[in-house]
C-alpha positions as a printed Julia matrix, in Angstrom:
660×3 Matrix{Float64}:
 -26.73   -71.61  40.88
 -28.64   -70.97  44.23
 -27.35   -73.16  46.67
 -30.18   -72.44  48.58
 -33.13   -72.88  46.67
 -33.69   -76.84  47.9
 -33.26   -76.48  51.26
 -35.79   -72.92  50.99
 -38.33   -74.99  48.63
 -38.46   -77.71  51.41
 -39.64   -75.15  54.12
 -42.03   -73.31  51.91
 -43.27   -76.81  50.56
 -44.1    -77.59  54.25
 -45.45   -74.54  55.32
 -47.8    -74.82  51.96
 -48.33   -78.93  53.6
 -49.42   -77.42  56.73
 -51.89   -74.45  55.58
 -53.68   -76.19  52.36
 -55.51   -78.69  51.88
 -54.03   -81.68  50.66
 -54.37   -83.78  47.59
 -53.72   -87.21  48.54
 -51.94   -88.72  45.4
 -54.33   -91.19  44.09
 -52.56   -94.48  43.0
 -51.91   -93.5   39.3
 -50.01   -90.42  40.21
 -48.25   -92.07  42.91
 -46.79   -94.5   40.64
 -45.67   -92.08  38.07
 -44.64   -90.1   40.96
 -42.73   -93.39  42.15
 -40.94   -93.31  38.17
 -40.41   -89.89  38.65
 -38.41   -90.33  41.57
 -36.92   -93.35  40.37
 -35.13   -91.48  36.86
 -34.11   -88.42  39.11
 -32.46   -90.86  41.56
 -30.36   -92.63  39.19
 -29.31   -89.87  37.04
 -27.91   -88.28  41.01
 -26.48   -91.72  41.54
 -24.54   -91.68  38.17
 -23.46   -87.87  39.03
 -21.99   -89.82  42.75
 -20.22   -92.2   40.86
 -18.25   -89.74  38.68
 -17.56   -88.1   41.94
 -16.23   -90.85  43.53
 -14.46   -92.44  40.59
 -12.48   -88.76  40.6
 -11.82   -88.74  44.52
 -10.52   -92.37  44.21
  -8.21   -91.47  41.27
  -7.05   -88.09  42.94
  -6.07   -90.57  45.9
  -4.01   -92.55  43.67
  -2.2    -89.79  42.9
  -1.88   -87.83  46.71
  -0.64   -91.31  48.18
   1.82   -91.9   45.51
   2.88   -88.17  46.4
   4.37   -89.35  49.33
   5.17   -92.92  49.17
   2.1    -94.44  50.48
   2.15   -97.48  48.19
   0.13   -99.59  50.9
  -2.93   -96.83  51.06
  -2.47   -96.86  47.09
  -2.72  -100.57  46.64
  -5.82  -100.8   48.73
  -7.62   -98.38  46.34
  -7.13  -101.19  43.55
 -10.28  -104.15  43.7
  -8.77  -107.31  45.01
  -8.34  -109.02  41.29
  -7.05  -105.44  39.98
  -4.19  -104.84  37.76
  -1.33  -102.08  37.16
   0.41  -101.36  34.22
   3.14   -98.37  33.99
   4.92   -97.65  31.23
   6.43  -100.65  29.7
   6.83  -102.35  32.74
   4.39  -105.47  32.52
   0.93  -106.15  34.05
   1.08  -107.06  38.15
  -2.06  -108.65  38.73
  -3.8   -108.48  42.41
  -3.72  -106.38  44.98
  -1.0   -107.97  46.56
   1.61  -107.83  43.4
  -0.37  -104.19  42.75
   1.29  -103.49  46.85
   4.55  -105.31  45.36
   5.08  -103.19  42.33
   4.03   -99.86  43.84
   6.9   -100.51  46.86
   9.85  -101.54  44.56
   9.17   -98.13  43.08
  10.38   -96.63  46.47
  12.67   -98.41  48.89
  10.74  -101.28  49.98
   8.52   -99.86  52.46
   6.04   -96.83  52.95
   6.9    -93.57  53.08
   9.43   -91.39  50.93
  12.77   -90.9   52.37
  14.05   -87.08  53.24
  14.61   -85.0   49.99
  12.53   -87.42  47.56
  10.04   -85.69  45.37
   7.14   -87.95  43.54
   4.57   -85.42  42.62
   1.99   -87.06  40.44
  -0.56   -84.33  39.55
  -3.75   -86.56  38.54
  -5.09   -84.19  35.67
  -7.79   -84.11  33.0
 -10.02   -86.39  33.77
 -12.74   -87.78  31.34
 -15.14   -90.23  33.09
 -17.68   -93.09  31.0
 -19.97   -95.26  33.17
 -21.52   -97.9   31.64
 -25.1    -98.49  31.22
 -25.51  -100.66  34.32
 -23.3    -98.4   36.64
 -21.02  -101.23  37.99
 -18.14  -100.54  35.78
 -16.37   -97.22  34.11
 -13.46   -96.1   32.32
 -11.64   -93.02  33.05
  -8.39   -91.19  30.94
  -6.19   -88.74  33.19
  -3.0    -87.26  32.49
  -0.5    -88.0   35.26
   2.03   -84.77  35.48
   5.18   -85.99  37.16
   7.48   -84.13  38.89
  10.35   -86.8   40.71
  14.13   -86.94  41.7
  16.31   -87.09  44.43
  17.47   -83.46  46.46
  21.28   -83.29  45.39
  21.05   -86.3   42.87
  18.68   -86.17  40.01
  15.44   -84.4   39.14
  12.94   -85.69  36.68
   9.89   -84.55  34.57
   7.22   -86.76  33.29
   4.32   -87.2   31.83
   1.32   -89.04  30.31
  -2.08   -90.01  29.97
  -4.0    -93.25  31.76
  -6.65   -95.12  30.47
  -8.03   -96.97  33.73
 -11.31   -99.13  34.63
 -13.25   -99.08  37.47
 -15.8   -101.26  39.21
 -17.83  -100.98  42.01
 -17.9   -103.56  44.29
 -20.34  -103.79  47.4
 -21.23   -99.95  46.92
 -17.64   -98.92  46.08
 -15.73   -97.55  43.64
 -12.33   -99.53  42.79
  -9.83   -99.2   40.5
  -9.87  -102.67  38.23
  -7.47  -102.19  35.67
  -4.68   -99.24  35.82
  -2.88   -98.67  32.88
  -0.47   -95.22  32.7
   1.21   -94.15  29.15
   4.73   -92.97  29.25
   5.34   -89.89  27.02
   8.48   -88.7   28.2
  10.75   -89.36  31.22
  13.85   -86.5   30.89
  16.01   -85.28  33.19
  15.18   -81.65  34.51
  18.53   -79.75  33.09
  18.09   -79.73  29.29
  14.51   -81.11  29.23
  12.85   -82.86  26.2
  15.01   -81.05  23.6
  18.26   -82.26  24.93
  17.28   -85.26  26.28
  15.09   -89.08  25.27
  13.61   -91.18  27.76
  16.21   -91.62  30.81
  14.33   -95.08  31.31
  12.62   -96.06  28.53
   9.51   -96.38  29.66
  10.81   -99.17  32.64
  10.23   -98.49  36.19
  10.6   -101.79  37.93
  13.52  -103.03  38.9
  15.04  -106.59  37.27
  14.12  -108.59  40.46
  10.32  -107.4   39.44
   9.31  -109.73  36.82
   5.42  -108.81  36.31
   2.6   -111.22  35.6
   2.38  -110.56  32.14
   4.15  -108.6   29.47
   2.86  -105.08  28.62
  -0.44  -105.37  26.5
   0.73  -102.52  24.27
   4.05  -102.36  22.61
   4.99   -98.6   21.95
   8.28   -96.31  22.11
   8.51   -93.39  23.95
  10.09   -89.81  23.74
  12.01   -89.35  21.29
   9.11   -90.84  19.48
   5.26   -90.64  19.49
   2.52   -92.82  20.41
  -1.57   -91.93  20.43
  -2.85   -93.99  23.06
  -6.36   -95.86  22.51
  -8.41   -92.7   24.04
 -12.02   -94.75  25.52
 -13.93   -91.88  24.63
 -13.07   -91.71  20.69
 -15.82   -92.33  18.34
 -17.29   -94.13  21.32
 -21.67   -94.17  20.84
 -23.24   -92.57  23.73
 -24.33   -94.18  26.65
 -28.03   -95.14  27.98
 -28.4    -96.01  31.54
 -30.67   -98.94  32.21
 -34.07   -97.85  33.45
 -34.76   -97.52  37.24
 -35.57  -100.82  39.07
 -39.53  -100.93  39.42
 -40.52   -99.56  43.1
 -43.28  -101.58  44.98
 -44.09   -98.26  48.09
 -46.15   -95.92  46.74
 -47.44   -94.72  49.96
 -47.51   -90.74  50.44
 -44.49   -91.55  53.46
 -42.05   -93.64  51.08
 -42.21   -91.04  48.22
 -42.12   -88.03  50.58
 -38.78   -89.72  52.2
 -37.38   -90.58  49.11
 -37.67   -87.17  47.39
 -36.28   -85.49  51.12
 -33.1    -87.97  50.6
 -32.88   -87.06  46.53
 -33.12   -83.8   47.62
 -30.07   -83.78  50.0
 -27.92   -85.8   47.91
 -28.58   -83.47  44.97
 -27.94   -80.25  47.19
 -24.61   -82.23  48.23
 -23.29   -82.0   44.09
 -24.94   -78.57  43.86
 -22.75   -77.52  47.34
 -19.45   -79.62  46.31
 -19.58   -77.85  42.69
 -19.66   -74.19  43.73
 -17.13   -74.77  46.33
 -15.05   -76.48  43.57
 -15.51   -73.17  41.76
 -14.71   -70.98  44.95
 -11.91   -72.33  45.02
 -10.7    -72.17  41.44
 -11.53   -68.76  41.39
  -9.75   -67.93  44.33
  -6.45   -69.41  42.11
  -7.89   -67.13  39.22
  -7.55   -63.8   41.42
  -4.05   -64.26  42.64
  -2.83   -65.05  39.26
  -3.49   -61.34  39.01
  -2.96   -60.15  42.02
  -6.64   -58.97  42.73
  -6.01   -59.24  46.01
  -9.65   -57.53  47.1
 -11.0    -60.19  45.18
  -9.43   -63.25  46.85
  -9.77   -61.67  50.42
 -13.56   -61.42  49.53
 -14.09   -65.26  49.35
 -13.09   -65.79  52.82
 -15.5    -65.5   56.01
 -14.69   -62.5   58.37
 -12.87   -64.69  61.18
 -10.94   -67.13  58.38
  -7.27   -68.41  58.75
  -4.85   -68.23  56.54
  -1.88   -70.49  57.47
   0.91   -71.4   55.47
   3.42   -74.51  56.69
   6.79   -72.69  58.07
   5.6    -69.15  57.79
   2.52   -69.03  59.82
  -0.95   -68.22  60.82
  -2.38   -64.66  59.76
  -6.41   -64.4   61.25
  -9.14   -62.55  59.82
  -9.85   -60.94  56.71
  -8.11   -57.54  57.69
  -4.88   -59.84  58.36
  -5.02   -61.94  55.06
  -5.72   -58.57  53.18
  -2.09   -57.14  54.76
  -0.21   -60.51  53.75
  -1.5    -59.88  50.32
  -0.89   -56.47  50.28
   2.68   -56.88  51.02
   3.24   -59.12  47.83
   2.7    -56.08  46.02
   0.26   -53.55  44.8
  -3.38   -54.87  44.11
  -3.7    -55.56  40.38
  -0.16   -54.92  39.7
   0.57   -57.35  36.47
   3.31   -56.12  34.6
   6.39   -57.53  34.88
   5.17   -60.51  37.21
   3.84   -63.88  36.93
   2.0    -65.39  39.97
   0.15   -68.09  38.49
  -1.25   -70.4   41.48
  -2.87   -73.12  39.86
  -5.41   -74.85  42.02
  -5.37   -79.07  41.14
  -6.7    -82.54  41.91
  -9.84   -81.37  44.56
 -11.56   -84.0   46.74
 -13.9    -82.16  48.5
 -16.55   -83.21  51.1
 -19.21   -81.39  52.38
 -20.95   -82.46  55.89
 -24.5    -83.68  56.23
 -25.89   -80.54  57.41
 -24.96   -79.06  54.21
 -23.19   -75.74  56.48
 -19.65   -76.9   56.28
 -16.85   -78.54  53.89
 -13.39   -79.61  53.35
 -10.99   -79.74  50.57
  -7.78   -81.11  49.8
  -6.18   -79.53  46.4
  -2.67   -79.58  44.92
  -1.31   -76.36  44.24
   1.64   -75.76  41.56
   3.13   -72.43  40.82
   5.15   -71.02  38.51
   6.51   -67.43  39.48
   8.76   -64.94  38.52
   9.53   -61.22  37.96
  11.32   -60.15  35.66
  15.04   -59.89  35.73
  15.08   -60.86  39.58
  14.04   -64.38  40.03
  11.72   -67.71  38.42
  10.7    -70.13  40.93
   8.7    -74.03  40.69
   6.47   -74.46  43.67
   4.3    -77.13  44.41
   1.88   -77.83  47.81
  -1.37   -79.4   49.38
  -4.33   -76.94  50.36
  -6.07   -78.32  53.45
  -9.16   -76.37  53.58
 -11.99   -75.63  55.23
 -15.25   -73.72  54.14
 -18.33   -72.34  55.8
 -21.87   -71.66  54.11
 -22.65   -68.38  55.32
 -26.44   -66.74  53.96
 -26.93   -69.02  51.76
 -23.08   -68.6   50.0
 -19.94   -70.55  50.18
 -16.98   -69.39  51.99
 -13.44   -70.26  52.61
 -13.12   -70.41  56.51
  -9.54   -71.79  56.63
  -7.18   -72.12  53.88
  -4.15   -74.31  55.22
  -1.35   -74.65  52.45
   1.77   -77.18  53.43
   4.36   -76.37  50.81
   6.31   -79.47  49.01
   8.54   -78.18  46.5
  10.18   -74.92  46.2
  13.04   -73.95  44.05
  14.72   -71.45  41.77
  13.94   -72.96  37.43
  17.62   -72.49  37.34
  18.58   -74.9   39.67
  15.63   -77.35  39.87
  14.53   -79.78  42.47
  17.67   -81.84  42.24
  19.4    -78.83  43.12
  17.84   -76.97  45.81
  14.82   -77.06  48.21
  13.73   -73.61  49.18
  12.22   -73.87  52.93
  10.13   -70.47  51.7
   8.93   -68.92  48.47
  11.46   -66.0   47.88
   8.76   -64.3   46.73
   6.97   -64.42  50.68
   6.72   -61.22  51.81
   8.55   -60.23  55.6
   5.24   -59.66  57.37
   4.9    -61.28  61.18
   2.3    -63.44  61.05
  -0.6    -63.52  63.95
   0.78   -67.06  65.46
   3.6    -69.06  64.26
   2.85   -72.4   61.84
   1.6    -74.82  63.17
   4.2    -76.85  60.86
   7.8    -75.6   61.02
   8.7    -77.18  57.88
   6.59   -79.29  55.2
   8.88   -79.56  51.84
  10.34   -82.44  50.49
  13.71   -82.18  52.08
  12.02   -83.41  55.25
  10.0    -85.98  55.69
   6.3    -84.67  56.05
   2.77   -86.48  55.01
  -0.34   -83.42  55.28
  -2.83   -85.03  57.0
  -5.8    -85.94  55.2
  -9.1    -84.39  56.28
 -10.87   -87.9   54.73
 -10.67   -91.15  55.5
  -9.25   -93.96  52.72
 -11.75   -94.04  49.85
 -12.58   -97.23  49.98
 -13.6    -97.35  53.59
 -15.2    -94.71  54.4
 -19.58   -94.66  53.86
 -21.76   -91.56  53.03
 -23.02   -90.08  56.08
 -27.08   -90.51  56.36
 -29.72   -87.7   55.72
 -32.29   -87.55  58.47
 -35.55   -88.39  56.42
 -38.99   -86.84  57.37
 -41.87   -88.96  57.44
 -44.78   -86.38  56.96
 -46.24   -86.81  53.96
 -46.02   -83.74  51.18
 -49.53   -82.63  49.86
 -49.1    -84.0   45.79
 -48.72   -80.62  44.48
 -46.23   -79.7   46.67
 -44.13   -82.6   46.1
 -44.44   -82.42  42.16
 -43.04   -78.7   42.87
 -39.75   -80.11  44.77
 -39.6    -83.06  42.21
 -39.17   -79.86  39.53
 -37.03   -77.82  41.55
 -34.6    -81.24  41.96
 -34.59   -81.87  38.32
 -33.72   -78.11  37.78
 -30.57   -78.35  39.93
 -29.75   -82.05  38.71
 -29.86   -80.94  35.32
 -27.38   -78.56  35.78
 -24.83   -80.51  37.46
 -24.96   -82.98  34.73
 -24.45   -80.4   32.23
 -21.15   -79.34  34.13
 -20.11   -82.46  34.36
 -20.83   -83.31  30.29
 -18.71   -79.92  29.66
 -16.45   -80.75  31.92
 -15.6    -83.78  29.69
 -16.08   -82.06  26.55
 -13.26   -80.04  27.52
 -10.52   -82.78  28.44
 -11.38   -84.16  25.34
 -10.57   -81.15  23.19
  -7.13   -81.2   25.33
  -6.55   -85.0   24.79
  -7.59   -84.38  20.92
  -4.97   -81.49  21.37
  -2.23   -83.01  22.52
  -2.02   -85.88  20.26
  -3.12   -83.73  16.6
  -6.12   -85.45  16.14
  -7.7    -82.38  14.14
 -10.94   -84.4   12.89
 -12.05   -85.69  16.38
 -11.67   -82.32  17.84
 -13.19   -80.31  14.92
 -16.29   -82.82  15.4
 -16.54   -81.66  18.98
 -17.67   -77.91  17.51
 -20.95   -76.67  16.68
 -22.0    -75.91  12.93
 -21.34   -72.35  13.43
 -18.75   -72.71  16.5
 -15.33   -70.17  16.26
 -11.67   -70.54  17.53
  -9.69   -68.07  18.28
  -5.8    -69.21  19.7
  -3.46   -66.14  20.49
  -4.01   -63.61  17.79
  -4.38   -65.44  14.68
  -8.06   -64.39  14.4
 -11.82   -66.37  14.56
 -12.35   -68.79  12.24
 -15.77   -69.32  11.76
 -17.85   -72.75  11.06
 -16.95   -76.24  11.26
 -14.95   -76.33   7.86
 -12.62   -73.21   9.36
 -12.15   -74.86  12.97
 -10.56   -77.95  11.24
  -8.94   -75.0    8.48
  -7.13   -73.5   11.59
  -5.98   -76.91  13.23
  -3.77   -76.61  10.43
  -1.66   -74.08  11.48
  -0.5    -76.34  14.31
   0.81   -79.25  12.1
  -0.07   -81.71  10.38
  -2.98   -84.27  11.56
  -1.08   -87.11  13.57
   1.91   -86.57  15.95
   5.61   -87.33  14.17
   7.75   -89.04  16.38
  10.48   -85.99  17.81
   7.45   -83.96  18.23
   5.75   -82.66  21.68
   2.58   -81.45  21.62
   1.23   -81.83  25.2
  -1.81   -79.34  26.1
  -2.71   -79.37  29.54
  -6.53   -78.0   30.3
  -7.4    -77.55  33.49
  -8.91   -75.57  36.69
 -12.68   -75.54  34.86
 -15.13   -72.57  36.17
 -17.94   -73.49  34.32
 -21.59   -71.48  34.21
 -24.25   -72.64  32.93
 -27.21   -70.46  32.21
 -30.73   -70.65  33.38
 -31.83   -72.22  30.39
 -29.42   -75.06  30.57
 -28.87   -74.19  26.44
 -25.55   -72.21  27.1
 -22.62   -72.4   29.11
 -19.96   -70.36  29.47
 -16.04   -72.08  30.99
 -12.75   -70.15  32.13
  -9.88   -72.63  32.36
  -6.0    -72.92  32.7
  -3.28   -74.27  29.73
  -0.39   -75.22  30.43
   2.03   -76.85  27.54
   4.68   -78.58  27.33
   5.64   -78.05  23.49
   9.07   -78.48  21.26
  11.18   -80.61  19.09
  13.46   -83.57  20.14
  17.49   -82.04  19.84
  16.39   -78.64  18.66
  13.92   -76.74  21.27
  11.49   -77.01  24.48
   9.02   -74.5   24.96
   6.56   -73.81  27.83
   2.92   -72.29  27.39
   0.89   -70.64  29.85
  -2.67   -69.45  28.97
  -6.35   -68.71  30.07
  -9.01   -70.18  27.97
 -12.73   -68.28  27.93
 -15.17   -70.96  26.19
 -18.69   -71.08  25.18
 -20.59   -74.45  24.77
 -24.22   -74.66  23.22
 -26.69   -77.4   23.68
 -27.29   -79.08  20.14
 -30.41   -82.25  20.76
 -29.01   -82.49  23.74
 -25.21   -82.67  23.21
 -23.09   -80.08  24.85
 -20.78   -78.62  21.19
 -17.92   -75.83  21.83
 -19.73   -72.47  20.1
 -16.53   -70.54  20.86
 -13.02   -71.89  21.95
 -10.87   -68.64  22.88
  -7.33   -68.94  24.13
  -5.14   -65.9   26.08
  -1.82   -66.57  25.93
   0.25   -66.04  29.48
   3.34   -66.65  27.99
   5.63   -68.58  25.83
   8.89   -69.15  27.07
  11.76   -71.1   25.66
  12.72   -74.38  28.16
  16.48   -73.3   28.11
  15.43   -69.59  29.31
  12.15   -69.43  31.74
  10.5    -66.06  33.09
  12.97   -64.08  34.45
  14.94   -63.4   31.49
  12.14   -63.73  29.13
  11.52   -61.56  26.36
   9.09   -59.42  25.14
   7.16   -60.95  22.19
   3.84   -60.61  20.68
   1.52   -63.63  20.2
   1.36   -65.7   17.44
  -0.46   -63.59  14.63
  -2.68   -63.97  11.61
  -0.64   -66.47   9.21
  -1.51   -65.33   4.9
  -1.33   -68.28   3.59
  -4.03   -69.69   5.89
  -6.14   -66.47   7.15
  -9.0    -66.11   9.19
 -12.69   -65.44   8.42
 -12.42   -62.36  10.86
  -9.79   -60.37  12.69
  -8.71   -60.95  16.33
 -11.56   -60.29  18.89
  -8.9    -58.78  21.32
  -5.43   -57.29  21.35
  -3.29   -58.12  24.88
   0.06   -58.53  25.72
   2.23   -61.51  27.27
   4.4    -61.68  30.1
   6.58   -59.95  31.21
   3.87   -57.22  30.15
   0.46   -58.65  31.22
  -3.22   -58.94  30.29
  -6.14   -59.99  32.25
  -8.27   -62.0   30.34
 -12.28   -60.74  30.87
 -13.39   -62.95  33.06
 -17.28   -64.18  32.56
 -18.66   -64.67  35.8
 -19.12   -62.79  38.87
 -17.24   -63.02  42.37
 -19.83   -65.64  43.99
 -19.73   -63.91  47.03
 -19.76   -60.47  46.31
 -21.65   -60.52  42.98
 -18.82   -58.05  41.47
């Protein structure tokens, strides 16, 4: 997608004002110019609204991060509720402020060596017909404990409301699943629920008891997903507009215009940086050093600052050889992006979560975890990353774990002196550190204004722009609709519900996981859901399939798309075995009367590893292969290998900066 192509089409559309003569609309084309505007302006405004929804939910999640239970409570509407786990329902912002503090030690702010990483994943965004209210399901990956105490993982899905009050988007009812609370050493096989689903302390009595009754790990529960079976949604029709002069519609379309560039901009640098995380999976270091302007930064909290492109290419080079895979994982997942781009549509910042798993083999297997503080640059017409600022959180070997040890540098940073010492001598969890946020509190900050021009466009030229915004609209609504078709083929995944996700396939869709082969048609996607268990999860069972870090394409036509994305599992059997999954999906979607339908769901396999054993001593296996009593309509598409050999999944876009 050209991010160009408005801001161009508004020059050429004036030079074409200036040099023509001009059609004044005549009042019947004015007011169906005036409806036109008026459909393309709420279909943008819906698009805003599932922008800000996610921003407001990744804030949740950054200021829980770090104990900021007063910023978090202010995110909630002033009658909102909470509900975590089995812990009751606190009702109000000011019992929301109570809860969220009795889960730290009274006050804001973590103490030195607490970790409360809540990764705010997944997420699958309704509005309602009006656009005053929305539900949202995210999956909350928890990573918690004290440094030389405990450590923790955790995980499960929400199922929130929204409303927007006054212009802004609140949360109105918070409600957070608990699959599994288990202490780090031994995991989910050894271990059930160290709380059982209770958080608060007994001094906490909530408002009201929990709405839904339900047991967690060892056993299973299927939370009540919004978006199952639910009948599609038809926004209310645009509120009747009185102006029809040639000034009102030309400043309208100029302001539609801008705010559409603005979800055009913030998707492709959503991509950048996702693909930036894509290219040091795989150490393609040319790649990544590509996507940065010529006098970048590249800073990272405790090591320090290395300037320029030349620079940043030596720091990667001394990690190791460009496109060296075997024998190494280096998989730097990029999470969680609020990103905001300034009114002049030339510059942009980004906060992301970054969590890393890496290891080589036989030497060492590390956790990671950090905040990306970026900055990027529009530079002929293409995004750029002009400063990438990482502040590292959490950093330790998989033996020992976060409860164990906090690493003050990756062991895997190479011994190169940087340009100019960090700015930060020391951001991880052992200290006590809060990144500074490039954004003020969601729910207080306003949308900077777009200078409107008051010249009136000749009627031609302003039915033109009116096509070339509906072009570009159109597209980031079909992102957005894949987007969620996605999630809910991981949330269908997770949780064995084989019909739902079969439905979510085109007549003649394929899957393909590992190397079990394509099944082909409707009847042979639900055939090979099979292979995976039975439909339903059985309590003792873990089935979790994380999906996330979407690159999606969508072709000129708007009747394909094409989607690279991360899974990451958490998979096994209560007193007998964890496993972990790592994987690449490469997806194809298909328009079908209008609905987006998966056409080809492919899966790479990274790795499996067993819980009790991670990456360094890992060993070599194949894939899962074709199973006889259940075969496939055609052979596997691809052969590759899994860590600690290596494969690098085809990728099916180009470097959006260098076209390669």
């Amino acid at each position: 997608m050209n991010t160009l192509k408005l801001r161009l089409l508004g020059f050429v559309l004036l030079a074409l004002t200036l040099s023509a003569p001009q059609r004044v609309l005549a009042s019947d084309d004015a007011q169906g110019t005036a409806q036109r505007i008026g459909q393309l302006e709420q279909r943008k405004t819906r698009l805003q609204d599932i922008n800000a929804i996610k921003r407001l939910q990744r804030a949740y999640g950054y200021y829980l991060d770090k104990g900021l239970w007063d910023d978090a409570a202010q995110l909630f509407a002033t009658d909102g509720s909470i509900e975590v786990g089995l812990d009751g329902v606190y009702r109000g912002q000011t019992r929301v402020r109570q809860y969220l503090r009795s889960l730290g030690t009274g006050r804001n702010g973590l103490p030195a060596g607490q970790l409360n990483e809540h990764l705010q994943l997944m997420p699958v965004i309704t509005l309602s017909a009006d656009g005053q209210s929305a539900r949202g399901t995210w999956r909350d990956l928890i990573m918690a404990g004290q440094l030389g105490k405990d450590a923790y993982w955790s995980e499960g899905p929400f199922e929130n409301s929204y409303v927007k009050q006054n212009g802004v988007w609140k949360i109105s009812q918070l409600h957070w699943f608990q699959t599994l609370y288990v202490p780090y050493a031994g995991g989910w096989a050894q271990h059930g629920d160290s709380n059982g689903g209770h958080f608060a302390g007994a001094g906490m009595k909530p408002d009201a008891p929990t709405t839904v009754a339900y047991k967690t790990w060892p056993s299973a529960y299927t939370p009540p997903f919004h978006f199952r079976g639910a009948a599609p949604i038809v926004p209310v029709a645009p509120a009747p507009v009185t102006d029809t002069s040639p000034v009102a519609l030309t400043r309208r379309s100029a302001q539609l215009a801008a705010d559409v560039q603005q979800l055009v901009d913030q998707n492709d640098i959503e991509n950048l940086q996702r693909i930036y995380g894509f290219y040091i999976d795989k150490s393609q270091w040319a790649q990544a050093v590509s996507l940065f302007t010529d006098d970048a930064e590249f800073e990272i909290a405790g090591v320090g600052v290395f300037r320029g492109k030349a620079r940043i290419a030596a720091y990667f080079a001394a990690l190791g050889p460009d496109g060296k895979l075997e024998g190494k994982l280096y998989d730097n997942m990029q999470l969680q992006p609020i990103v905001h781009v300034a009114a002049d549509g030339q510059s942009a910042q980004g906060r992301w979560h970054l969590f890393t798993q890496r290891a080589i083999a036989g030497v060492e297997h590390e956790w990671g975890t950090g905040i990306y503080e970026n900055d990027y640059a529009r530079q002929d017409g293409v995004w750029k990353i002009r400063k990438l600022r990482l502040y590292p959180t959490m950093i330790t070997s998989y033996g020992d774990g976060w409860g164990k040890t906090s690493l003050a540098r990756s062991s895997f940073e190479p011994a190169l002196t940087p340009d100019a010492p960090p700015r930060v001598a020391r951001s991880t969890f052992d200290a006590v550190f809060v990144t500074p946020f490039h954004y003020p509190h969601p729910v207080k900050q306003s949308r900077l204004p777009v200078a409107k021009p008051a010249t009136p466009v000749a009627a031609e030229a302003l039915s033109a722009q009116l096509d070339g915004i509906e072009r570009h609209l159109a597209r980031v609504e079909d992102v957005s609709s894949i987007e969620n078709l996605q999630m809910r083929y991981g949330y269908y995944l997770a949780t064995l519900l084989w019909d739902d996700l079969a439905a979510l396939f085109d007549d003649n869709g394929t899957i393909e996981i590992a190397q079990r082969g394509v099944y082909v048609g409707k009847a042979s996607v639900r055939r090979n859901l099979n292979l995976y268990g039975q439909a339903g999860l059985d309590d003792g069972v873990l089935h979790n399939h994380m999906q996330y870090q979407p690159v999606i394409t969508v072709a000129e036509d708007g009747q394909s798309a094409k989607l690279r994305s991360r899974a990451f599992s958490m998979m096994g059997n209560a007193g007998k075995s964890g496993q972990w999954m790592g994987g690449i999906y490469e997806n194809e979607f298909i328009k079908v009367n209008g609905v987006w339908k998966f056409r080809r769901d492919q899966q790479i396999n990274t790795y499996f590893a067993p819980y009790d054993v991670g990456w360094k001593e890992l060993k070599q296996r194949p894939a899962p292969g074709i199973t006889d009593s259940n075969p496939p309509d055609r052979p596997p598409s691809m052969l590759f290998e899994m860590y600690p050999k290596n494969f690098l999944p085809p990728y099916h876009y180009r470097n959006p900066v260098t076209g390669r």
